[in-house]
N, C-alpha and C positions, 0 to 999 in steps of 0.2 A: 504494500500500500504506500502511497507518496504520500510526500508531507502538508499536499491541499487538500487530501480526502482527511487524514488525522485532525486538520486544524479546523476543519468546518463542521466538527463533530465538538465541539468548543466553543466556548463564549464569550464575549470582549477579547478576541486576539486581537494582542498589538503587539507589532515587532519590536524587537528589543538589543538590537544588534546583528551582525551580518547572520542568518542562518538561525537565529535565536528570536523566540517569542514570550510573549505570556500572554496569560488567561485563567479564566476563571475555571479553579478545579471540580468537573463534575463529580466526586465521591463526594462532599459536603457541602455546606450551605455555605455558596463562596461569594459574597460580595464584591471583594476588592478582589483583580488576581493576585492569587497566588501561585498557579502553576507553570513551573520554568518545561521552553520544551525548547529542543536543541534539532534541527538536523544535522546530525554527524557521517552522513556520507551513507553509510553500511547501514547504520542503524538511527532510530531516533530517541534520544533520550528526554524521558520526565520526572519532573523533582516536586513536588508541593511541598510548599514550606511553612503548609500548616503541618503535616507530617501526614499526612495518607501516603499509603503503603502504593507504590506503583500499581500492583495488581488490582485494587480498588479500583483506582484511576480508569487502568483497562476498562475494566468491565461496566463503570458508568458510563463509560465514552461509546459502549459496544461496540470494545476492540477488542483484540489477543494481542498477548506476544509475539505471534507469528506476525504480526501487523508493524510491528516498530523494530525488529529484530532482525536480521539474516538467517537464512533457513541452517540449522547444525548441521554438520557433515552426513549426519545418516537420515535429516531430512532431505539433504541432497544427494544421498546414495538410492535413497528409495524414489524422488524424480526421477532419478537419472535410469532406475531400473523398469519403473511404469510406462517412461516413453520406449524403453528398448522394448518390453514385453507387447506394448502398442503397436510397435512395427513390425514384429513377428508378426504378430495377428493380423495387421495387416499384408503382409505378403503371401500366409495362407489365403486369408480368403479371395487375395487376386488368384490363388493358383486352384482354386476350386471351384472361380468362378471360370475362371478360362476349362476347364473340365467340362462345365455345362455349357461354356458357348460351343464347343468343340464337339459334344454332343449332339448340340441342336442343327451343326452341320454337316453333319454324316446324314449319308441317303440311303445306306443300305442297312436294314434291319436292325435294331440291338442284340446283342446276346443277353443273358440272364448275369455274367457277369458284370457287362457293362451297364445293364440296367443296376445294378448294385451298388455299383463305384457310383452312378448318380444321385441314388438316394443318400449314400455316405455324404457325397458334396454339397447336396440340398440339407444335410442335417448340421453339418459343420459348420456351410454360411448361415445357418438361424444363431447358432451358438454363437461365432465369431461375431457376429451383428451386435448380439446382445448384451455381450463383454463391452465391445466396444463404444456405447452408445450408455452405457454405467455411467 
């Protein structure tokens, strides 16, 4: 998430130097801001200096961690797994779709085989469909 969706989730922002804001802390009943919010590149940091705990912060703001933070490394091993297992499945189901166009262009008779191999391809693409559309 960028740091114009974070700050329009906030009240009285007023900037407060290069990259730096305040505003009023939604975890308590904030009149005057109190809360320091920083873009620091990677991540964005928030400070209330009435003392509400960050994760308060979050969650009145209806944010996460995930939202002001860099994804961990095994948040980023599991992206990086999801889009590989993605392309798998999408290279199967080109190669079971070309099965059934390759079917639909033969002229002479099926055998019980090949009628087999089709319905295997017609079941595989509902499945890969349905993975992939999750």
């Amino acid at each position: 998430m960028n740091i114009e969706n974070i700050l329009s989730r906030l009240a009285k922002v007023k900037p407060n130097g290069a990259e730096k804001w305040i505003a009023c802390c939604p975890a308590h009943d904030d009149r005057s801001p109190s809360l320091s919010i920083r873009d620091a590149g990677d991540r964005v940091l928030l400070h209330c200096f009435a003392g509400c705990e960050t994760g308060d912060v979050l969650a009145a703001a209806g944010l996460s961690w995930g939202d002001v933070m860099p994804p961990t490394s095994e948040q980023a091993r599991a992206a990086y797994r999801r889009s590989r297992d993605a392309a798998k499945l999408r290279r199967a189901l080109e190669h079971e779709e070309l099965i059934l166009a390759i079917a639909a262009w033969r002229t002479d008779p099926l055998e019980d085989e090949d009628l087999e191999r089709i319905r295997l391809a017609e079941k595989r693409i509902e499945k890969i469909r349905g993975v992939l559309h999750d």
